[in-house]
VOGU-3710 file (C-alpha; in Angstrom, 3 decimals, decimal comma):
1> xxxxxxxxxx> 196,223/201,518/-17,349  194,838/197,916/-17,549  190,970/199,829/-18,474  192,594/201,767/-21,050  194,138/198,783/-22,701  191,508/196,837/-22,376  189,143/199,027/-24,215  191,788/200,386/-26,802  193,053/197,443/-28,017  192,157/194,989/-30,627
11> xxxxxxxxxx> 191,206/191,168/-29,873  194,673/190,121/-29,457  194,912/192,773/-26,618  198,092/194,333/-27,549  197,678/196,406/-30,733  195,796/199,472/-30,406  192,472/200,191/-32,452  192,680/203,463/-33,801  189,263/203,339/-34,735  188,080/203,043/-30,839
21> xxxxxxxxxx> 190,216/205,545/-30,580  188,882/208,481/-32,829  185,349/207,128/-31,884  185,863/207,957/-27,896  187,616/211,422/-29,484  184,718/211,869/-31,664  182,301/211,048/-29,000  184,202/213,324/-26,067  183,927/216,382/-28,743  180,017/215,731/-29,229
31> xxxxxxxxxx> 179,484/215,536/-25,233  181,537/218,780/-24,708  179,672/220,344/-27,437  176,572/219,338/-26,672  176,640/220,710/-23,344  178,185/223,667/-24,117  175,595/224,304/-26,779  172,605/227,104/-26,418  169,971/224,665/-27,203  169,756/221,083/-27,115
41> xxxxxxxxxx> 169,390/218,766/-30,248  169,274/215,663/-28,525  167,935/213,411/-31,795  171,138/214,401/-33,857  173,517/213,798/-30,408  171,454/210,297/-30,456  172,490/209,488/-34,120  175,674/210,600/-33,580  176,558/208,277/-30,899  174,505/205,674/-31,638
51> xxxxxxxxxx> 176,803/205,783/-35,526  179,636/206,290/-33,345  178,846/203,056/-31,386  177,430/201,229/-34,672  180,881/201,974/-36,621  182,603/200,503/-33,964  180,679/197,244/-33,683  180,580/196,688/-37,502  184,466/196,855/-37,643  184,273/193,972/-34,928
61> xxxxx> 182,271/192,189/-36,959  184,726/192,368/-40,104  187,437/191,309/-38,092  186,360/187,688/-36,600  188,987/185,673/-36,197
//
């Protein structure tokens, strides 16, 4: 349970990020769809993570303490 906290929380380790949340939904769905796909578009599964990932980091950002 520790991992899950510690990569669902905010800084303060006790509040949950929703947004890390949706984005490891967001990113599950594109993995399951992408391999259950007929052909593979890897440059759009690329951008999707990779805004996935950016989103993520940029919220960080906003929120120095």
């Amino acid at each position: 349970m520790k991992f899950l906290t510690d990569l669902f929380t905010e800084r303060d380790g006790t509040s949950w990020c929703i947004g890390r949340i949706i984005g490891a939904a967001g990113a599950g769905v594109m993995c399951y769809r992408f391999a259950t796909a007929g052909g593979a578009d890897f440059a759009n599964f690329a951008g999707g993570l990779a805004a996935i990932i950016a989103s993520i980091g940029f919220k960080n950002i906003s929120e120095r303490q």
